[in-house]
C-alpha positions as CSV (number, residue, x, y, z in Angstrom):
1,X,116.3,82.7,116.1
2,X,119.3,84.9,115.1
3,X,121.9,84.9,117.8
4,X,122.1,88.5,117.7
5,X,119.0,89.1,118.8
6,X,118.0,88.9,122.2
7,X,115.5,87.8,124.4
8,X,114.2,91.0,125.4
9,X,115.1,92.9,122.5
10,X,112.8,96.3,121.9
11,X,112.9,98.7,119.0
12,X,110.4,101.5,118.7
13,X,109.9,104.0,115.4
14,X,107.8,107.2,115.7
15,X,106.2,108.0,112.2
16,X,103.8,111.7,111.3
17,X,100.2,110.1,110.4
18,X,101.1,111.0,106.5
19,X,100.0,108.2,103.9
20,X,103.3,106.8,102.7
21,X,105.0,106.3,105.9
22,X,103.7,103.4,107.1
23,X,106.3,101.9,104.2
24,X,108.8,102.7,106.9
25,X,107.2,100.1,109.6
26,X,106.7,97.7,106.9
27,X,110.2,97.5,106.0
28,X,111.5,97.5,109.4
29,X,109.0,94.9,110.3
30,X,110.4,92.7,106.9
31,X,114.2,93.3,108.6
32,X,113.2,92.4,112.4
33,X,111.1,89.5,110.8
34,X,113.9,88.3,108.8
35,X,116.2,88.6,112.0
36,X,114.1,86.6,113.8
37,X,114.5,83.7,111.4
38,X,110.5,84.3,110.8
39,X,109.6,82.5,107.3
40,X,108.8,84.5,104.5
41,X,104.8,83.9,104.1
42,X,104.8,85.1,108.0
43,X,107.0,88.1,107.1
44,X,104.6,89.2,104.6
45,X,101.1,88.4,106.6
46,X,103.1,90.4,109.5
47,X,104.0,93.5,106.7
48,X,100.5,93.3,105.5
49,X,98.8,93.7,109.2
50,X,101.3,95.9,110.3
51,X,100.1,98.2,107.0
52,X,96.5,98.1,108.0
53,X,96.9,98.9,111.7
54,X,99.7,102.1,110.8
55,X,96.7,103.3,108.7
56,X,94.1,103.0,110.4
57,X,96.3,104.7,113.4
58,X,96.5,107.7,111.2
59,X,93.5,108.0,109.9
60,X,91.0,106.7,112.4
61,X,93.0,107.4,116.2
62,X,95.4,110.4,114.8
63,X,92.5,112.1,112.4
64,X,95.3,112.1,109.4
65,X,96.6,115.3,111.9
66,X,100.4,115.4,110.8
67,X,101.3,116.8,113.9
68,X,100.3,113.4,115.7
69,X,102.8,110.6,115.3
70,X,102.1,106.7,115.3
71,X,104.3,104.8,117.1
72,X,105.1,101.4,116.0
73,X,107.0,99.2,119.2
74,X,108.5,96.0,118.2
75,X,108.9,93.3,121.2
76,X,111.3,90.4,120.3
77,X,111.4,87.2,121.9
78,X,112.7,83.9,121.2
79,X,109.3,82.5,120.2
80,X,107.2,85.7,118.2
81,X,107.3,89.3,118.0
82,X,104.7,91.8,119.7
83,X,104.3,94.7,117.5
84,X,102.0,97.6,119.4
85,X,101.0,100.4,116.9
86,X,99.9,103.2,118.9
87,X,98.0,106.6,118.1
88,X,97.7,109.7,120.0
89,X,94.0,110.3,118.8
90,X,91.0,109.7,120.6
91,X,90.7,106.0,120.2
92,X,88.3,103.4,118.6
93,X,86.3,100.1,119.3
94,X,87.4,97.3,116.3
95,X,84.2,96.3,114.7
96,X,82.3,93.2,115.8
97,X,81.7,90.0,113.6
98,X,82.8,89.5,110.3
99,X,82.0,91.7,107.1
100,X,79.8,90.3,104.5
101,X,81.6,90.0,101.2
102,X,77.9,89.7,98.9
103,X,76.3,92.8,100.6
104,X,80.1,94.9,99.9
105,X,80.2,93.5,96.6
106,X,76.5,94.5,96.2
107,X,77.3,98.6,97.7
108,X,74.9,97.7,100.8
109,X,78.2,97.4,102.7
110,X,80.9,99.7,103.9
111,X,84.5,99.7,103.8
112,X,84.9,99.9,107.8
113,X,85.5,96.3,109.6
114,X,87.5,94.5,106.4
115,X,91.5,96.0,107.6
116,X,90.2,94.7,110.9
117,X,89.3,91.6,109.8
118,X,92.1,90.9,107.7
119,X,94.8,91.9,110.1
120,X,92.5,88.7,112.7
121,X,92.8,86.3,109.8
122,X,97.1,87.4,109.2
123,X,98.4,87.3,112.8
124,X,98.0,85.0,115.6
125,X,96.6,87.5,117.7
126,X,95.1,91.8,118.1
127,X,94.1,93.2,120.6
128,X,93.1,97.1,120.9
129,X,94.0,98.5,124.3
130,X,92.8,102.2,125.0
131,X,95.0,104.2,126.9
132,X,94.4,106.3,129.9
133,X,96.2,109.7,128.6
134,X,94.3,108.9,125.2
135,X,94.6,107.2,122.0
136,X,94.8,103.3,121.1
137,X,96.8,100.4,120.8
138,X,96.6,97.9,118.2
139,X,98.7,94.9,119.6
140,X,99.9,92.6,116.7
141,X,101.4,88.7,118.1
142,X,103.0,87.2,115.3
143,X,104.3,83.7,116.7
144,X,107.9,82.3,115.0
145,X,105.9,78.6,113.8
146,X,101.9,79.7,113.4
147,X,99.5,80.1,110.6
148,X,100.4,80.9,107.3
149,X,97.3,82.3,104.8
150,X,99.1,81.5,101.6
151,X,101.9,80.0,100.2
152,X,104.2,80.5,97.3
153,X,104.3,78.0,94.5
């Protein structure tokens, strides 16, 4: 890890539940990532997570209400990075088991469970934890040395 960042390092962002914006936790993610020391195939399972669970903050805990923010904490450590994406909507259950690409492919299948199940198969670890005032959070673990779903070359 980076000597400039510290052990207990925390850097939150507050984004309005407006499609486009969750570019702006995706690049921050990409810089803290890169800080970190993180490789580059873990950077971009991280970005590609952190996408899904921005959107799905919006749309499904915020209600795409512009007036309710996301707010995206990143928790550094020496070994991974905890990224909690949190909504101030009424919260949601993540679907159970895994999606069935033939019956999607087929239109017997909807949309809803396949961001959830990508963002289990990019990070080490999600976890949704309602909260008591309202709304969810979607805790992302992304260890430093952990799976990687693809590679370049």
């Amino acid at each position: 890890m980076n000597e400039s960042v510290g052990q207990e390092d925390q850097i939150e962002i507050r984004i309005p539940s407006r499609t486009g914006y969750e570019k702006v936790a995706m690049a921050a993610a990409e810089v803290i990532a890169k800080e970190m020391g993180m490789p580059l195939a873990r950077r971009e399972d991280l970005s590609t997570a952190l996408s899904e669970a921005t959107l799905n903050a919006m749309e499904h805990g915020n209600q795409m209400n512009k007036q309710q923010q996301v707010v995206v904490t990143f928790n550094l450590s020496t070994d991974k990075l905890l990224v909690v994406v949190s909504d101030q909507g009424k919260g949601f259950h993540p679907p159970e088991g895994v999606p069935n690409l033939e019956e999607k492919i087929e239109g017997n299948f909807s949309t809803w469970g396949w961001g959830w199940f990508l963002m289990e198969q990019l990070v080490d670890q999600v976890e949704v934890v309602p909260s008591a005032s309202g709304g969810t959070s979607v805790r992302l673990v992304v260890m430093l040395e952990g799976k990687v779903t693809h590679t370049n070359g």
